[in-house]
N, C-alpha and C positions, 0 to 999 in steps of 0.2 A: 382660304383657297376656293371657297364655294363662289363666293364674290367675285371673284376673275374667270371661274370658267359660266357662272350664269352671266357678266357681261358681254364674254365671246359670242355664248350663243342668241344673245338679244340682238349683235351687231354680227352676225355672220359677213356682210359687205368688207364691213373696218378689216377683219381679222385675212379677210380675202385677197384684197388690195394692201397687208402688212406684211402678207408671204410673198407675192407677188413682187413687189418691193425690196424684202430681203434675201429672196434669188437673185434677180437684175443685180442687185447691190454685190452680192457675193461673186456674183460672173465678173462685175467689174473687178473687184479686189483683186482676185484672181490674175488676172491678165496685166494687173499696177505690181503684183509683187516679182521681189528680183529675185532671180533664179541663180542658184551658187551650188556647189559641193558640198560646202560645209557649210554651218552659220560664221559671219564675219565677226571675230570675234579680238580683241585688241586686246595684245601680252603687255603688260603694265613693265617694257622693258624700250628704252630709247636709246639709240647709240648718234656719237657725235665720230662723225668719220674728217679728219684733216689729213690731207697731202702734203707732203714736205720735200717736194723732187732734190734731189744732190744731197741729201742728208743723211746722216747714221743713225743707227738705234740712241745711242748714248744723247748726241743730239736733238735727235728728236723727243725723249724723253725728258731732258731738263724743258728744253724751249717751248714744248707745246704741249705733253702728256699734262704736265706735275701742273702749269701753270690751269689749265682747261679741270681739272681735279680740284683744286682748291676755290673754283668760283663756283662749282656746282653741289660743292656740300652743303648750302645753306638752303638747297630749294626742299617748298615740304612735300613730305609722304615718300623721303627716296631714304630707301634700305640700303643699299647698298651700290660698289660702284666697282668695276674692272675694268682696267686699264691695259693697252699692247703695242706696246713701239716697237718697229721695224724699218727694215730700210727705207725710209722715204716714204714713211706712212705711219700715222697713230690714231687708236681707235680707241674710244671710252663708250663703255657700256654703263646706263645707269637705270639700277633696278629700283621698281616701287611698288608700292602695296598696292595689292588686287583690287579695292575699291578708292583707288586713286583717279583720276580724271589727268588721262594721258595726254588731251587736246590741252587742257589747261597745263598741264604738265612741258610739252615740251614750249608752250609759249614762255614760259619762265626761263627754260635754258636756256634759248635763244638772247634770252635780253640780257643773262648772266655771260654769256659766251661774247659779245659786242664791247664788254669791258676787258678782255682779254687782251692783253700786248703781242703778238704772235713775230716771228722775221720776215722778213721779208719775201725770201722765195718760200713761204709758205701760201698753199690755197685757203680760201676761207672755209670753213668749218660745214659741216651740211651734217643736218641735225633731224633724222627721221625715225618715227615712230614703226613699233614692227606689232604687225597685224597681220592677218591671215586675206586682206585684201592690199597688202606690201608684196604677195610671192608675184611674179607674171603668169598673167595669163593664157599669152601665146608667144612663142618664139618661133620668127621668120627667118628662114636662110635665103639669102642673094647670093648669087653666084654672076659675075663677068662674063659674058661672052667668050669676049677675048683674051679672060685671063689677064686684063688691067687690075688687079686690084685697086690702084690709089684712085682712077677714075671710076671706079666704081662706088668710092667711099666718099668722094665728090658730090657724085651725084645723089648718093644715099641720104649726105646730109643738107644737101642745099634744094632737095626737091622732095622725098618719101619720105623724111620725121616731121616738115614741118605738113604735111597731109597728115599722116596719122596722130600730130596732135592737132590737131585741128576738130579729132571727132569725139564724140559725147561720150564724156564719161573716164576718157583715156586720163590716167595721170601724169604714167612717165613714160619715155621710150630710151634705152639705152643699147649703144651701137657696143658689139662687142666684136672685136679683131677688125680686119682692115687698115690699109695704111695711107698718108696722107704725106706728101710732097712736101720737103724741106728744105734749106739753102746751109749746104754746107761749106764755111771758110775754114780754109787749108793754110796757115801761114807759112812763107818762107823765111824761115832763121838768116838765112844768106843776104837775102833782097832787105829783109830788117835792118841791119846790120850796115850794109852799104848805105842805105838813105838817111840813116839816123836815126830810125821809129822804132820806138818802143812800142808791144803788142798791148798796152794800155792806150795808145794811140789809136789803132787801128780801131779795138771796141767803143771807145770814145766818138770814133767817127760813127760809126753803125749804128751805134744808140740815138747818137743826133740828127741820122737820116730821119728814124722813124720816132722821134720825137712825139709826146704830146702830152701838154702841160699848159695850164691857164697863163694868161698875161694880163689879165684885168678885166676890163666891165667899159660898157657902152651906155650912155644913160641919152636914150629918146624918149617925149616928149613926158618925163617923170617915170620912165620905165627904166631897170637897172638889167640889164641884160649882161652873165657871163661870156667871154671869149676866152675858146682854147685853141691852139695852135697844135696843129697835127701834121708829122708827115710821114710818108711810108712809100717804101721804094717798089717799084712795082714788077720788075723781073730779075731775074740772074743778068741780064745785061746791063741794067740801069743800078746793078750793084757793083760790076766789076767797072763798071766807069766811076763810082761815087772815089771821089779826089781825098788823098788824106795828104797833112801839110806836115812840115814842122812845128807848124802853130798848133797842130790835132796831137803833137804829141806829147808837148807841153799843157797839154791840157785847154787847152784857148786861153784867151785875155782872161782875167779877171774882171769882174763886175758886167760882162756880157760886152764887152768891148769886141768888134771886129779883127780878126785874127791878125792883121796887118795893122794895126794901132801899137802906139807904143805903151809902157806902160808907165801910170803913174809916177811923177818923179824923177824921169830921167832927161837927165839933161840933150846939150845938141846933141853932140856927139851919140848918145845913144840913138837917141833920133833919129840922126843921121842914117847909122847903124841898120836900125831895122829900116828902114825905109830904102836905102841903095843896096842891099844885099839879101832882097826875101829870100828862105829858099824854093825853087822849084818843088810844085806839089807833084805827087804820082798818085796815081791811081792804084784801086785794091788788086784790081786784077793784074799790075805788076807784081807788088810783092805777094800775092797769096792768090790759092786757088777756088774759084769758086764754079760750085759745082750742087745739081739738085739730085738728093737723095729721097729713098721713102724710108720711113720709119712707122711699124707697127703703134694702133693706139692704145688700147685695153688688152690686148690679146691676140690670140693664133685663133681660128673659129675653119670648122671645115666640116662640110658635108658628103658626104658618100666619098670620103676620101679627098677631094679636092679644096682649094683654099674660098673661104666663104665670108660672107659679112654675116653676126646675127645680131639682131634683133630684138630685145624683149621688152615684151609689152607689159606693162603694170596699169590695171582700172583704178578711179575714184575710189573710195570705201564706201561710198552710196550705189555707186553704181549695179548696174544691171549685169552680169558676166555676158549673157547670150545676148543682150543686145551689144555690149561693146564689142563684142567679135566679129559680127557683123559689119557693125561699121567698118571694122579693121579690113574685114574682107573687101569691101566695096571701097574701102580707100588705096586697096592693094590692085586692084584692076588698070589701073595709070601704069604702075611698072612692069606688071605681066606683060601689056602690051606693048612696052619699052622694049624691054631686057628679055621678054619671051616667057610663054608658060614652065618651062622645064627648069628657067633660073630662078622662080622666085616660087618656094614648098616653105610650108605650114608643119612644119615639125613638132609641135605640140599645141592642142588646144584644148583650153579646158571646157569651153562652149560643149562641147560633142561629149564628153564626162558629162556634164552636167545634165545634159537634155536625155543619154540615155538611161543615167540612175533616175531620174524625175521620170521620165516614162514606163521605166521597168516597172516601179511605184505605184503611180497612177494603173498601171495595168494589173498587177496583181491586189489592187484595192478594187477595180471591177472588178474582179471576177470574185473576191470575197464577198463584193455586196449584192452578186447576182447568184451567191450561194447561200446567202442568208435568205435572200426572196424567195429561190425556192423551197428552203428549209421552213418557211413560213407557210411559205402554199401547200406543200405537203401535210402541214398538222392541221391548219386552218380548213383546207379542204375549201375555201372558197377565195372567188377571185377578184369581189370586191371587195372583202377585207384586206387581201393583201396586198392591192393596191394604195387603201388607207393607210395602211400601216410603213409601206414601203417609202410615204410621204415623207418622212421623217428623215431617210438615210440621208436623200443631198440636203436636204433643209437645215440639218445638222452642220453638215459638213462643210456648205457655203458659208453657214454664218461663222463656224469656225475661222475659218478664211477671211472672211470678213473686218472681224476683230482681231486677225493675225495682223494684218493688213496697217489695222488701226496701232497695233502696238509696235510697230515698224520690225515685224518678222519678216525674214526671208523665207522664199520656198525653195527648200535644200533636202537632204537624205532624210534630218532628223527630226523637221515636220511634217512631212510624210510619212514617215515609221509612223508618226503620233496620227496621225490620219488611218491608217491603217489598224492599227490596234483598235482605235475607236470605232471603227465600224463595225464590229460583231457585237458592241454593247448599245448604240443610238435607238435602236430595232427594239429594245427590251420596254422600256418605257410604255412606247406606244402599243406593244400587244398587250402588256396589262391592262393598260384602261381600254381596247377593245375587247377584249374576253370579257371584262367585265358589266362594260356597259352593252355586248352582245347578251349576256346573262339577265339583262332586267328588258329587253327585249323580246325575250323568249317567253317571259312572264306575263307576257302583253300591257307594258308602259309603252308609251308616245318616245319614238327616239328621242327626241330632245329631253324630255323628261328621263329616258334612260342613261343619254348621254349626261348630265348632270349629275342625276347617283351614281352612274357609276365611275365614274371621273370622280369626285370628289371621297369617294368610301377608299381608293387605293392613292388617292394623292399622297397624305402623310407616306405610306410605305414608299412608296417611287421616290419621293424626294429624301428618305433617308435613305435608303439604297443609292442613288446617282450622288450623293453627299459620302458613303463611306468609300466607293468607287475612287470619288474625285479625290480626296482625303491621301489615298494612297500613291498618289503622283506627286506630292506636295513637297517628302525627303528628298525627292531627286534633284529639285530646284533651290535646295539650302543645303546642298552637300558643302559646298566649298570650295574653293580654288579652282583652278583650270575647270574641272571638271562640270563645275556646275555651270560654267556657261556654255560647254556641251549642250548639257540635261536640260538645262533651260525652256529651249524650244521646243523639245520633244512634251517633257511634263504639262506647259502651257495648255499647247494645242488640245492633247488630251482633254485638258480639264474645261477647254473653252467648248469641244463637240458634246462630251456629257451635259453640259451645265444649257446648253442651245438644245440637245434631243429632251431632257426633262421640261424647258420652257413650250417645244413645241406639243410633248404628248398633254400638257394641258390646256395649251389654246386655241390650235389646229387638227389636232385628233377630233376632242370632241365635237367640233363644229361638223368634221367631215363625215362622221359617226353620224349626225342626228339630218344629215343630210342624206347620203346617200345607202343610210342601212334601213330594212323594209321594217315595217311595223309588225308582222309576224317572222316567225324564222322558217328557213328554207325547207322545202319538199324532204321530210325524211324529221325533220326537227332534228335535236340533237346527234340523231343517229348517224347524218349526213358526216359529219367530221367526226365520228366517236373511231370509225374502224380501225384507227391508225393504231391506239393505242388502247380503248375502252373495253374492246375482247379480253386484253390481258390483265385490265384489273375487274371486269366483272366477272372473270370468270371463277375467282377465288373468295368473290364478295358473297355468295350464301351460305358459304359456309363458318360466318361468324355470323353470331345473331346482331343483330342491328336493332337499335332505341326506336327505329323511324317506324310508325304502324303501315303497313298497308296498307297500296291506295295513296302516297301520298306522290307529292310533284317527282321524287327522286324516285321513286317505281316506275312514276311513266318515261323519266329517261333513261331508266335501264342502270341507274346507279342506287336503285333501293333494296332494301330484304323481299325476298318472294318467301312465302309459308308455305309454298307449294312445294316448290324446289327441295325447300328444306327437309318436308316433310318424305321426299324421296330418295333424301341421301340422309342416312342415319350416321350419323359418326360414329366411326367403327372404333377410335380409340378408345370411346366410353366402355362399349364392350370389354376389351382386352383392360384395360383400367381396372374396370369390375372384380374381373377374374380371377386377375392377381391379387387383386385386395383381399380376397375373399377366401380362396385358395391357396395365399402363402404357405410356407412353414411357420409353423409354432402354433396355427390356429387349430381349434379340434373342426372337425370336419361337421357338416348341417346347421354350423352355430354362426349367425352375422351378428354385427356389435348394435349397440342401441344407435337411434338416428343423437345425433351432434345438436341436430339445429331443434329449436320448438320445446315447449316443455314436456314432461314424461306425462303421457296419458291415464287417468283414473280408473282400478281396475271395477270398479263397480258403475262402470260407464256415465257415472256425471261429469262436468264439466262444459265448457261454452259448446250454443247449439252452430253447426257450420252452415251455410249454404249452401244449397246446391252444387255451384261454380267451386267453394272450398274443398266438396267434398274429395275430387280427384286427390290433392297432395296435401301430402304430411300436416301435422299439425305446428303451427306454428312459423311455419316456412313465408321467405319474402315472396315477391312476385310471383306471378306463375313462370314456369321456366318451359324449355323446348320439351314436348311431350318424349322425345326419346331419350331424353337426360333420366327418366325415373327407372329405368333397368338395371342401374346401372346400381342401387342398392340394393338388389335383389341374390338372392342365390345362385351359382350358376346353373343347379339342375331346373330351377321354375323357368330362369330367363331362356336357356334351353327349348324348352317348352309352348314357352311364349312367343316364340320366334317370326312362327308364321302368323299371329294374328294382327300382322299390320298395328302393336303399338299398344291394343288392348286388352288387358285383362282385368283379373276377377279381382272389385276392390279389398277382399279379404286378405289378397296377398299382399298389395299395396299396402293398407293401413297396417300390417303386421308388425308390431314391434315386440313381441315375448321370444324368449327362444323358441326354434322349432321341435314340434314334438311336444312339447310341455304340456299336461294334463288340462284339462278344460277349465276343469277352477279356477288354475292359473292365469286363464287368459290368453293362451298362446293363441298361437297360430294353428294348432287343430281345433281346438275351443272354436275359433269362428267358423272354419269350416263345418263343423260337425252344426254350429247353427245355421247354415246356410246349408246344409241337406235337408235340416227338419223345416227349414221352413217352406222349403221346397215341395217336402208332402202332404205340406197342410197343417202340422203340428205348430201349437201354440207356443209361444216362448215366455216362460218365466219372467216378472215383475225384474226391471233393475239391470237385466243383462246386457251387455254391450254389442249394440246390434253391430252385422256386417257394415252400414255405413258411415259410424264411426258417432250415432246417435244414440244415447239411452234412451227405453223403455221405460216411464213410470206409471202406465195404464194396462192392466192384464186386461187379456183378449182383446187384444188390439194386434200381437203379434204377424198375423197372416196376414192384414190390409198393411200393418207398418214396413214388414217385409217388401211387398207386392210394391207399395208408392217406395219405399228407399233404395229398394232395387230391379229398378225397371226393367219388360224384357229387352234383351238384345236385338239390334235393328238388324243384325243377317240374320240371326238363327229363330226370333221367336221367341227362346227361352227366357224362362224367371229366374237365372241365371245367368250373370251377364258375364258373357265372353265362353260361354260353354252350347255350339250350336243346337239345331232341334234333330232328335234322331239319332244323339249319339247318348253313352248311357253317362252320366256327369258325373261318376265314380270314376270312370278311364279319363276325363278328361282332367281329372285336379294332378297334381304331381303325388309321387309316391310316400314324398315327407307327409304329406298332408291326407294320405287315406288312412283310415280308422281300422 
């Protein structure tokens, strides 16, 4: 890791013009990705819809279900298949596994469906995939002026579907209600009847008006070119004129012979026959009535009560939502200004969903990340760091985008949820490695030198932290079925902003750190950002002894032991600790136990000589400890006693370890006292005795100078007695265990 942030900071330019770069880049993605509701996501579910107009269930179940069912067993990855015949309609649903490839999938139906034998007046087959970019995306209602509907539907379909597919993106447009102009023949049984025709005549005729059927081929100059012969009649008047014969109702000649030919085989006489006695043709509009009706096409469709044409739009599966609307809108302006504004309303668009969940979004993710900045200004306390640091949140969040972009994500609810969530964790990274490379700063390293330790001392940590982060997004994207292609996009995103805020707090931070942070720290040094929070842990920090001596870096910031402080707040639990220990039940009263720690002292005062510095505490004791920790083995009438002298007393009481009271020989505790009056008057001490400082005597008459140098006077009072001042009599000042 040290190799990549000391190459940053060698190339500051590169890594300058890399951000620069991957902003632009991110702005771009942004503005290329399509905007939807949901992510586009394709139900591993295909149905094959066939028409079968004049048909029954039963019908249509032998002739088109059972057959369309037994071609599609064989295609792979398909689970399962449901089938529904109804009047004049059958629908096969076929199900497949979740990691099936639906494009590939319905291309094989298709080509299984083409070998299917279907009847006649059946429609061919329409075989479409369902996906969540299969629902529409806007339904338009038209409404008539005049309350034409059939010219309305006229015009709907020979001028406004073929605009609206004409625009980017649009897939399909389906007319639903309206009706469309028809030619209805009305036979008369009467008129039939009189002229000789059979009503197989009549249809005979009307199919061969509008005729259209190949007849052969054309071969110019080595080109083979088909011909088909078309006809179609072209009003209600050019139908009630169209002629039916006797010959139309015998079906015509055979072999395409001319209705007035004779037929094969027949002698003169027949000959004759047809040929002196044709019958008279009549026309349709003698025997039957013809007449134009309308008939509804899909449906009844009506708006605010009245009868309406609609509309529904379905996009590409690639497509954009907000822009296909768009276009739709702008291809919708031709009819407004047709048909009138009030006839042609936008009853549902999902453009307008989508743009204001995408903005609701986008807006409460600023205002998260302008509450992180300031949650950051407030502890930082300063406003070039939190500008550094602040580096991170879009830099993050672009390239997230970015590489959404790249993975052909949509920007919907569920990437932005994951944009959002990840903005109050991007911010983390980079205040670690600024706190910390602020900390070797303050020390007075060269930023850039700062910025390198300390970038590199908190890498490992950041990067396992943004690793166990990202870690926990990962189940949501291997949950399974439906759901994890939900989760999908949301978990992605996530992991692509954390995985970009760790890339940048080590290659963009530090650079910006060893650029624009000073060589010293600010007016006030650490104190400058301590108030926020630094009161409430120093204010509890002297009262635990601390390892750090005195004097060191963390004193001067206000985060070390003071011996001063300490020295004026006595820990009062020590006291009460004492007391009780001292003073329980079951103990006899003026008797303490022997000390615990150090070996037992020799009563004929040999044993190792102390130094000066040892002399204060016990024998054999660790470290020195806090001068008000030693009362607390004391008696409670001496500590009593002791109260007021600021911490100091007589080392006779200190070194005491005999019971109180106990005879001199003994060694107690009046034993020394009682030698620490005589030597007080000048009297010599016996060879061998255990002096008050905790030194034997093995040179007589030496007593009164050993005295004099072992207990030096006191620096308030003067006296050869230490901790008993000058002018008072040092019988009243010892406790009353200890007077003679």
């Amino acid at each position: 890791m040290d190799r990549i942030v000391s190459w940053c900071l060698r190339n500051k330019s590169v890594v300058f013009l890399a951000t620069l770069l991957l902003i632009a880049s991110g702005v771009f993605a942004t503005t290329r990705l399509n905007q939807e509701l949901l992510p586009d996501i394709e139900f591993p579910v295909i149905t094959i819809s066939t028409p079968v107009p004049g048909a029954g269930p039963e019908t249509v179940d032998e002739q088109v279900t059972q057959p369309l069912e037994s071609v599609i067993t064989g295609v792979e990855n398909l689970e399962g298949i449901q089938a529904n015949s109804a009047q004049g309609f059958s629908i096969v649903i076929a199900e497949f596994s979740l990691d099936a490839d639906t494009e590939e999938a319905e291309a094989e139906l298709q080509a299984a469906i083409e070998n299917v034998s279907l009847p006649d007046q059946a429609v061919e087959p329409e075989v479409r995939r369902q996906s969540a970019s299969e629902f529409p995306i806007m339904n338009v209602s038209l409404a008539a002026p005049d309350g034409d509907l059939a010219a309305l539907t006229a015009y709907t379909q020979d001028e406004v579907v073929p605009r609206l597919e004409e625009v980017a993106g649009i897939g399909r447009v389906d007319v639903v209600g309206g009706s469309e102009d028809r030619i209805e023949v009305e036979l008369d049984p009467a008129a039939l009847e009189e002229n000789g025709l059979p009503a197989a005549a009549v249809a005979s005729a009307i199919q061969g008006a509008n005729a259209n059927a190949p007849v052969g081929s054309v071969d110019i100059e080595g080109l083979s070119t088909p011909v088909r012969v078309t006809g179609e009649v072209g009003d209600v008047e050019a139908l009630r004129n169209l002629p039916i014969s006797a010959a139309s109702a015998a079906g015509g000649a055979p072999g395409g012979a001319p209705p007035g030919a004779a037929p094969p085989g027949a002698g003169a006489a027949g000959a004759s026959q047809y040929t002196q006695a044709p019958p008279e043709p009549v026309t349709l509009g003698e025997i039957a009535d013809v007449r134009v009706a309308e008939s509804n096409l899909s449906g009844i469709a009506r708006t605010n009560g009245e009868s309406s044409l609609g509309l529904n739009i379905t996009k590409a599966p690639d497509a954009n939502t907000v822009d296909v609307a768009a276009g739709v809108e702008e291809a919708l302006a031709g009819a407004r200004e047709e048909l009138g504004e009030e006839q042609v309303q936008v009853v549902f668009n999902s453009a307008e969903d989508v743009k204001e969940s995408i903005n609701s979004l986008i807006e409460e993710g600023v205002i998260g990340a302008g509450l992180a900045i300031l949650v950051i200004f407030f502890f930082l306390r300063s406003l070039r760091a939190t500008l550094v640091t602040a580096v991170s949140l879009p830099t993050s969040v672009l390239a997230a985008l970015l590489f959404s972009w790249g993975y052909d994500l949509t920007l919907n609810i569920l990437t932005l949820a994951g944009l959002t969530i990840a903005v109050g964790r991007v911010v983390d990274d980079a205040i670690v490695v600024l706190e910390n490379s602020y900390r070797y700063v303050q020390k007075g390293y060269d930023p850039e030198e700062a910025a390198l330790r300390g970038t590199t001392e908190v890498a490992s940590a950041i990067t396992s932290s943004t690793l166990t982060t990202t870690a926990v997004f990962l189940p949501l994207a291997v949950v399974g079925g439906i759901v994890s292609k939900f989760f999908v996009p949301l978990s992605l995103t996530v992991a692509l902003a954390l995985l970009a805020s760790l890339i940048v707090s080590i290659t963009i931070i530090p650079v910006l750190v060893s650029v624009h942070q000073a060589r010293r720290a600010p007016r006030g040094g650490s104190k400058a950002r301590r108030p926020v929070y630094g009161g409430l842990l120093q204010r509890g920090r002297p009262r635990c002894p601390a390892r750090q001596p005195p004097g060191a870096q963390g004193r001067e910031e206000g985060w070390g032991w003071d011996p001063a402080r300490a020295r004026r707040r006595p820990r009062p639990l020590a006291r009460v600790g004492g007391s009780l220990r001292h003073s329980g039940p079951g103990r006899p009263a003026g008797r303490r136990p022997r000390r615990a720690h150090g070996p037992p002292r020799r009563r004929d005062g040999a044993g190792p000589r102390l130094s000066g510095r040892d002399r204060r505490r016990p024998w054999g004791a660790g470290p020195p400890r806090h001068r008000t920790s030693r009362r607390a083995g004391l008696p409670p009438v001496l500590r009593a006693s002791l109260r007021g002298r600021g911490g100091r007393f007589p080392r006779a009481a200190v070194h005491a370890d005999a019971p109180v009271g106990a005879p001199e020989s003994a060694g107690g505790a009046g034993a020394r006292a009682g030698l620490l009056r005589r030597r007080a008057r000048g009297d010599t001490v016996p060879p061998g005795q255990l002096l008050p400082g905790g030194r034997g005597e093995d040179r007589a008459g030496q007593g009164r100078a050993s005295a004099r140098r072992r207990a030096p006077a006191d620096r308030r009072g003067g006296s050869s007695v230490r901790g008993v001042p000058r002018g008072r009599s040092r019988r009243a000042q010892l406790p009353d265990l200890h007077r003679r």
